[in-house]
PLY file of the C-alpha trace (Angstrom):
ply
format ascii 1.0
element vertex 372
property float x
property float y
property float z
element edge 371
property int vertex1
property int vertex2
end_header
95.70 6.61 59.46
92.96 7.06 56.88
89.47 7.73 58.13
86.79 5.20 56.75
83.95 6.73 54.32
80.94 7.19 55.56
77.77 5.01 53.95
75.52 8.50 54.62
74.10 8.90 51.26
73.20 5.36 50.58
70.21 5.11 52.19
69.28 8.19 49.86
69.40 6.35 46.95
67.35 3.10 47.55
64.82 5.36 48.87
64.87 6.96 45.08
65.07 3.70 43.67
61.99 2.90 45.60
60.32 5.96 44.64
61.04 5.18 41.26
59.79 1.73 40.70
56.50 2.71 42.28
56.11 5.50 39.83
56.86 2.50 36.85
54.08 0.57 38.87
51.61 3.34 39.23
52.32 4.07 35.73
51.92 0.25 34.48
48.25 -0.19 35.85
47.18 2.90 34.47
47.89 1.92 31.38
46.61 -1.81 31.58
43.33 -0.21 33.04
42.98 2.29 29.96
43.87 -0.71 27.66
41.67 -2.84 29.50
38.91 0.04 29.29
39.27 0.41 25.38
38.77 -3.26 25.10
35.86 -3.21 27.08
34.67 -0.40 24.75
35.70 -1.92 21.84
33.95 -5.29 22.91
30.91 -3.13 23.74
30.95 -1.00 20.72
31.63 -4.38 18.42
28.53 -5.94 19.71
26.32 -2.94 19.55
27.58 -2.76 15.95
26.40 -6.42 15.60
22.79 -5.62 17.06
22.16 -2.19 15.54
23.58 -2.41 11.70
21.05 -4.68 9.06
20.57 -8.10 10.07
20.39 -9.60 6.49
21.73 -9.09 3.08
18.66 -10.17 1.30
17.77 -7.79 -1.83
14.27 -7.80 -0.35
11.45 -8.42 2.27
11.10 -12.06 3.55
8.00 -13.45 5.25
7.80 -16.08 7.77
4.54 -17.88 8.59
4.08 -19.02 12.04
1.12 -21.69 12.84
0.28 -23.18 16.81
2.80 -25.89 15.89
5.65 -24.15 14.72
8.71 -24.90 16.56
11.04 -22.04 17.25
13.75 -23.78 15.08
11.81 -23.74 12.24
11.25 -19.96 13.23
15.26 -19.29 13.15
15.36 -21.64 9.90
12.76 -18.86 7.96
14.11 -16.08 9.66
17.80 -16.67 8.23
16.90 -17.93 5.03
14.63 -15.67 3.97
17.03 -12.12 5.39
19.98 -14.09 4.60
21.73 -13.06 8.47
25.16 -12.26 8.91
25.28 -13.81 12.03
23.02 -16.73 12.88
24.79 -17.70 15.95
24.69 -14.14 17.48
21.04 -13.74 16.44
19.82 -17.00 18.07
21.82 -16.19 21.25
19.97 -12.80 21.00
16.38 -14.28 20.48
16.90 -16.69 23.16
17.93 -14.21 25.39
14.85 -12.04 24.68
12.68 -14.91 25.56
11.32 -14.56 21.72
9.48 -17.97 22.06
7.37 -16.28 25.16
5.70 -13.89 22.85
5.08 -15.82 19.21
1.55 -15.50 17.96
0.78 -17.84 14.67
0.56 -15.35 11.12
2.20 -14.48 8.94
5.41 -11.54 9.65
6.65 -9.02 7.19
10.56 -8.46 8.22
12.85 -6.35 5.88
16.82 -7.00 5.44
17.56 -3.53 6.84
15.73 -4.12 10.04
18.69 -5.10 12.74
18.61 -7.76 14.79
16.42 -6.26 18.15
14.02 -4.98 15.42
13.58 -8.75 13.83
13.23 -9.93 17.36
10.38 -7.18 17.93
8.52 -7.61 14.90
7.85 -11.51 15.69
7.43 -11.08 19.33
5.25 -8.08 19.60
4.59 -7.00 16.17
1.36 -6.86 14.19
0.67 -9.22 11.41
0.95 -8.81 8.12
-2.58 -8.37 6.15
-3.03 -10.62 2.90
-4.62 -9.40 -0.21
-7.03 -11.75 -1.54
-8.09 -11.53 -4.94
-10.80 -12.83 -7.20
-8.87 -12.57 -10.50
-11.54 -13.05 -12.56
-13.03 -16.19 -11.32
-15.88 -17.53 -12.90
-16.82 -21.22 -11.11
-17.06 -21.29 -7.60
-14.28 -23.75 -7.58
-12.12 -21.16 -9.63
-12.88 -18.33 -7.08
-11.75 -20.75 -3.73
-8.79 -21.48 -5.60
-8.28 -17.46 -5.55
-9.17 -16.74 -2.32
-7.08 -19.68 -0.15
-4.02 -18.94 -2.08
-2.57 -16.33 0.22
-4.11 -17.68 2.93
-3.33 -20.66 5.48
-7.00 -22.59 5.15
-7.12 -25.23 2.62
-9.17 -25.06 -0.77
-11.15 -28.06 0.78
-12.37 -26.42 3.71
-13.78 -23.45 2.36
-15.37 -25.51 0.13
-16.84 -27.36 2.89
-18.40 -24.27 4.25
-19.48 -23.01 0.99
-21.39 -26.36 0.20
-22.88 -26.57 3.81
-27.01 -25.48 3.33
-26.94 -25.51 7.06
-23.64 -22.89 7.33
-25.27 -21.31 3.98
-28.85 -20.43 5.83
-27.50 -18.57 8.45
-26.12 -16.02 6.07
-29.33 -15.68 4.19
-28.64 -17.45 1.33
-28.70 -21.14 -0.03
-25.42 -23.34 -1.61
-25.93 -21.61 -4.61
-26.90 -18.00 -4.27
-23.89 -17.26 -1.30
-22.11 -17.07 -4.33
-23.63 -13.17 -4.46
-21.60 -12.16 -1.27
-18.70 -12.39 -3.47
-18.27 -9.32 -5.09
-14.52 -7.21 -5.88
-14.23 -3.72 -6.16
-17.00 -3.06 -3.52
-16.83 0.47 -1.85
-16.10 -0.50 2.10
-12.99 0.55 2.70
-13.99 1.61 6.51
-15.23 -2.15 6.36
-11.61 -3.32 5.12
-9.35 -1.17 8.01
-11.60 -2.40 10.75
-11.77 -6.25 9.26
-7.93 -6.78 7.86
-8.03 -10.33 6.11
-4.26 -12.10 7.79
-2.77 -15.10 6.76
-4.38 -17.92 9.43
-7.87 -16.27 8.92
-10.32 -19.30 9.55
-12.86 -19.82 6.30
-15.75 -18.94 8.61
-14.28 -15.11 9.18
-13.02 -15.38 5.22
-16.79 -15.74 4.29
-18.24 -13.29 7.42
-15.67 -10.52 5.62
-17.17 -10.55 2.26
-21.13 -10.95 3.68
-20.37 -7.54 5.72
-18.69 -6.15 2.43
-21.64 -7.16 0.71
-24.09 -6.50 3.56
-21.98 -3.03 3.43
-22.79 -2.13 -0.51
-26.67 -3.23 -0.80
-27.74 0.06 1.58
-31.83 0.70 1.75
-31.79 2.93 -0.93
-30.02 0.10 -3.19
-32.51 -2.54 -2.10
-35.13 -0.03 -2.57
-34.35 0.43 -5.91
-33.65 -3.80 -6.88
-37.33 -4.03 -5.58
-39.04 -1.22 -7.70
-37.34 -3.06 -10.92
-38.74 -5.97 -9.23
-35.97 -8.09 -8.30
-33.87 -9.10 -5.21
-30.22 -8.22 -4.81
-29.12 -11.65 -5.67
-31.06 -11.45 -8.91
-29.63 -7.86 -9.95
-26.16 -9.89 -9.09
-26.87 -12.33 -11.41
-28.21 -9.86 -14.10
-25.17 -8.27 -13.70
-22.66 -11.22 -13.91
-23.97 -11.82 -17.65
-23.88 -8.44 -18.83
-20.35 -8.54 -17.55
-19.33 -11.57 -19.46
-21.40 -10.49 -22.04
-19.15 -7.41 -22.80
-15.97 -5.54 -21.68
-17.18 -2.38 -22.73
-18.21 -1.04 -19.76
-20.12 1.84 -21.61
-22.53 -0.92 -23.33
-23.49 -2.30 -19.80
-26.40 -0.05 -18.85
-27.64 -0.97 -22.38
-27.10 -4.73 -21.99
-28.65 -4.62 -18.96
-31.95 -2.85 -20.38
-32.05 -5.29 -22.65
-31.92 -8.20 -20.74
-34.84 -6.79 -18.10
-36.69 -6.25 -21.50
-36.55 -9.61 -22.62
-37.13 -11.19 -19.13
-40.55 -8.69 -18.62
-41.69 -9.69 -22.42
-41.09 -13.66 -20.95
-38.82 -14.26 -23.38
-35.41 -16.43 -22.66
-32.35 -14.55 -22.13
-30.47 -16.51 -25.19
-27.25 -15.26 -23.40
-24.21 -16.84 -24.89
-22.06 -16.35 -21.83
-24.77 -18.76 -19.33
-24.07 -21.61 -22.53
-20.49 -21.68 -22.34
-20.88 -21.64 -18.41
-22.89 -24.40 -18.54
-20.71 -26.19 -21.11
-17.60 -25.18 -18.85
-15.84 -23.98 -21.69
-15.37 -20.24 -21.73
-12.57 -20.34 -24.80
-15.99 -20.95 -26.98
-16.50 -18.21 -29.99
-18.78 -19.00 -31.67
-21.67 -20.54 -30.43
-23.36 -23.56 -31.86
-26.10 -26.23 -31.47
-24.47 -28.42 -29.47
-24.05 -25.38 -26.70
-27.81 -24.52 -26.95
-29.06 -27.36 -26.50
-26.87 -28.48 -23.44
-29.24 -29.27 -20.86
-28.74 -27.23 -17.87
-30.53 -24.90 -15.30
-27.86 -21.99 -16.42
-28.00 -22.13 -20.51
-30.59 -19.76 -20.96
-31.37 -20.64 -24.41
-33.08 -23.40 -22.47
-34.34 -22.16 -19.71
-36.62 -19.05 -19.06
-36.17 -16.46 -16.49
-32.67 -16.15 -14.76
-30.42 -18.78 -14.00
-30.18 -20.13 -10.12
-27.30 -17.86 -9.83
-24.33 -15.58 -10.99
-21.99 -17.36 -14.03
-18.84 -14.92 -12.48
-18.41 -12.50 -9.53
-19.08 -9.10 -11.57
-17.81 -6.00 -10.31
-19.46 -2.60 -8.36
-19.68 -0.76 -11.62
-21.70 -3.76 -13.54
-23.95 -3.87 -10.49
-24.95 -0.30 -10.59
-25.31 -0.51 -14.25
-27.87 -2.93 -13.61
-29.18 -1.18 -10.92
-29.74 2.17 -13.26
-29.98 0.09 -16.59
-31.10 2.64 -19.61
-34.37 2.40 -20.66
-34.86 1.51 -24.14
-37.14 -1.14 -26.67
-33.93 -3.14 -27.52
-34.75 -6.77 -27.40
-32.31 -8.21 -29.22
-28.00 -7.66 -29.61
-25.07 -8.93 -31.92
-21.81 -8.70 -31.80
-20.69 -6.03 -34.53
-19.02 -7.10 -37.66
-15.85 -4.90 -37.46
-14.71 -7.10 -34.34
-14.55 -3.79 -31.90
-15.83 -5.84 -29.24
-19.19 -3.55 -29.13
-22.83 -4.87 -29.91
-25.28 -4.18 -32.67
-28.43 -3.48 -31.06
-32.04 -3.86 -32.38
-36.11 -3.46 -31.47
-37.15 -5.69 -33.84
-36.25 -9.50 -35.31
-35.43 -8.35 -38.94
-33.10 -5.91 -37.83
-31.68 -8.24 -35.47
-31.27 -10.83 -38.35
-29.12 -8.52 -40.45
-26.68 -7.51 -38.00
-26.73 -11.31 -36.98
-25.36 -12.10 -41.19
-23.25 -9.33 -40.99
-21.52 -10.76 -38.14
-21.67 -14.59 -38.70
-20.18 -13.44 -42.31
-17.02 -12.16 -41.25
-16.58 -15.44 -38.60
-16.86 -17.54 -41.73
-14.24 -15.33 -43.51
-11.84 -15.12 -40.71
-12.23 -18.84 -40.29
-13.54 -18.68 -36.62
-15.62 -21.69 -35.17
0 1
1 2
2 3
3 4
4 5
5 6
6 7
7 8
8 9
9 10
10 11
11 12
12 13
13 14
14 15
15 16
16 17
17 18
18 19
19 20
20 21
21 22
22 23
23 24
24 25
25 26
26 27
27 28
28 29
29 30
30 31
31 32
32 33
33 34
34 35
35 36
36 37
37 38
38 39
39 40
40 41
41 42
42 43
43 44
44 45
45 46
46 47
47 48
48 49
49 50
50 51
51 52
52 53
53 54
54 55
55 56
56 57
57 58
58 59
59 60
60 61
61 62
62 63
63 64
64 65
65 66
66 67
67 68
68 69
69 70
70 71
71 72
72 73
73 74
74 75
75 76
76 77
77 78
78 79
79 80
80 81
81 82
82 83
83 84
84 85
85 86
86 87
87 88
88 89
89 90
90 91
91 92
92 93
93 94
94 95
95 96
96 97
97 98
98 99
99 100
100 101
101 102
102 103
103 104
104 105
105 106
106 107
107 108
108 109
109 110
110 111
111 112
112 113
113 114
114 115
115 116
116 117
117 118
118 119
119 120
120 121
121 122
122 123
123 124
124 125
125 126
126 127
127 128
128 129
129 130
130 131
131 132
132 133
133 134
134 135
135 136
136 137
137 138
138 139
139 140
140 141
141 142
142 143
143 144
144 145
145 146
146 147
147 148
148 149
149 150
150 151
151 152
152 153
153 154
154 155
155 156
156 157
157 158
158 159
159 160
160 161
161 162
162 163
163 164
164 165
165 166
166 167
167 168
168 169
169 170
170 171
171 172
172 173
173 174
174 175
175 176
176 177
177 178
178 179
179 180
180 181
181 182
182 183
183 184
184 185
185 186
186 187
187 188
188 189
189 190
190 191
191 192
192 193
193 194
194 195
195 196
196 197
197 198
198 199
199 200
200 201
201 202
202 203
203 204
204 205
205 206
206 207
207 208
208 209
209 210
210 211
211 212
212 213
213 214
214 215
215 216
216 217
217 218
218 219
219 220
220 221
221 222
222 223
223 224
224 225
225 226
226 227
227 228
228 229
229 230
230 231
231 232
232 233
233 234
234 235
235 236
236 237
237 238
238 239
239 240
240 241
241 242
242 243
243 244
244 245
245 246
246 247
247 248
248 249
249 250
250 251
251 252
252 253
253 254
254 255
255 256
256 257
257 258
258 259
259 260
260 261
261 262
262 263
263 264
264 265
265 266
266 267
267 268
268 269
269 270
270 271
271 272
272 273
273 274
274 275
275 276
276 277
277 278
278 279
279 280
280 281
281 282
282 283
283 284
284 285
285 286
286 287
287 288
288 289
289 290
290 291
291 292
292 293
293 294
294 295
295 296
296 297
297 298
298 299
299 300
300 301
301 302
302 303
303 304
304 305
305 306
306 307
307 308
308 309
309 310
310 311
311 312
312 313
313 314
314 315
315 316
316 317
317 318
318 319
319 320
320 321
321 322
322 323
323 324
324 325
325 326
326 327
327 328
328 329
329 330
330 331
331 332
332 333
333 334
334 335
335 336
336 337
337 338
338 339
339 340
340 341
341 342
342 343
343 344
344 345
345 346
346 347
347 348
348 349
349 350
350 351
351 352
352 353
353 354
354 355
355 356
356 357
357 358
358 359
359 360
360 361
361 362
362 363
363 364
364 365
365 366
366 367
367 368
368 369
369 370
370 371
């Protein structure tokens, strides 16, 4: 009879099996944790990518002007127009999540394209503001020099102009409606002055005009003032002295000459006949050649009708003019023409017959060039 085989070994091999299929499972997680890992890395590395590379792909700087009433919306709206972002959705979420809108300020924000997002964020919600230039460019009438000064900045044309017209607001700088024109002076040497009073974007006209009196305040030291007085004038007046030797040539080489001249003329009591102070007071400074009807225009600035200086300066002249003025060059000279050859320098003279012939000379060549 045969013998039956024995099921020994079976158990042996599920046990294997087992073994096995654990391994495969063991195996399996590892390798969904790794790849699970390396997303997570990925994800992580992908959105420090997105907050660390350039924010924008703008070809240059963008500014964004922030006032007490500026919503954070609008804030977003300048930020991504002006940068062009990559990704407005992600930068918002960002912002938000920064609490941006806890730390806005109103000014005006430099931000560059190649700043990245956290950097933006920064700049608006800690960052310092952005100091505005303001020029004079050349301004002659007061209205012509509040033009330049409120165009960089967030105050209106009409509310400096307010200030500047206020005799009350005027006094308490030391000067009246007309003369505060003075404190208005480019090119003055304060640059300490400048660092330690930045002009920004929402300056209020009050600080615009405090800056400039502690500019000019800054120039006219006691050995200036000292000096105006020994010639016998204020500051104001050597300002005004100055503004008409300034429009009176651009040869800055001539000014301490002009300027003799002119101190001459007012010590002798005779009117300043300045041409530039008759086109100011005609309000036409494209004149050339000036005729009757310009000296006899009745007003407290044409000086070919009034004596003595006129209430105040016809432009804001520079720091060089002034201390031309200041240190004028002594000399008879009483009288000055334009020269003949056009060279935009003066024919100067002690006496009236010498002053007539280089006045012919001059008035020749205007009739042959046709110029009226």
């Amino acid at each position: 009879m045969k013998k039956k085989r024995s099921n020994y070994y079976t158990p042996q091999w599920n046990f294997s099996n087992k073994k096995r299929k654990k391994k495969k499972q063991k195996g399996s997680l590892k390798r969904f944790l790794l790849l699970l890992l390396l997303l997570l890395l990925c994800g992580a590395g992908s959105a420090l990518y997105l907050l660390l590379r350039p924010a924008g792909i703008a070809s240059k700087d963008a500014y964004i002007y922030i006032t007490d009433t500026t919503s954070l919306e609008r804030i977003f709206e300048q930020v991504e127009k002006g940068l062009v972002i990559r990704n407005p959705r992600i930068f918002r979420q960002v912002a938000r999540l920064s609490h941006i809108e806890e730390g806005i300020r109103p000014g005006k924000y430099k931000l560059s394209p190649s700043q990245n997002m956290l950097q933006i964020i920064s700049e608006i919600k800690y960052g310092e503001q952005t100091p505005v230039r303001v020029q004079l460019k050349n301004a002659r009438t007061q209205q012509e020099l509040i033009l330049a000064l409120t165009e960089n900045l967030q105050i209106t044309p009409t509310e400096l102009s307010e200030r500047l017209e206020d005799p009350t607001f005027c006094a308490t700088m030391g000067f009246d409606t007309i003369t505060i024109r003075a404190i208005f002076t480019p090119s003055i040497s304060s640059s300490t002055i400048d660092k330690e009073r930045a002009l920004y974007w929402n300056t209020s006209a009050d600080s615009l005009i405090a800056y400039f009196k502690k500019r000019y305040d800054a120039f006219w030291t006691p050995e200036r003032k000292k000096k105006a007085q020994q010639e016998g004038f204020t500051p104001v007046e050597i300002i005004t002295i100055a503004s008409i030797v300034q429009e009176e040539s651009n040869k800055e080489e001539e000014h301490p000459i002009i300027a003799g001249l002119y101190i001459n003329r007012l010590r002798k009591g005779i009117k300043l006949q300045a041409d530039p102070t008759a086109r100011y007071a005609v309000g036409d400074f494209t004149v050339k050649r000036i005729g009757k009807t310009h000296i006899r225009f009745d007003s407290p600035y044409n000086t070919y009708r009034v004596e003595g200086l006129p209430p105040g300066p016809i432009c804001y002249p520079r720091e060089s003019t002034i201390e031309s003025v200041l240190n004028y060059t002594k000399h008879n000279y009483i009288f000055m023409c334009a020269k003949a050859d056009f060279s935009g320098f003066h024919a100067f003279a002690s006496t009236f017959e010498e002053h007539l012939k280089n006045a012919r000379l001059y008035q020749k060549e205007l009739d042959r060039k046709n110029i009226r």
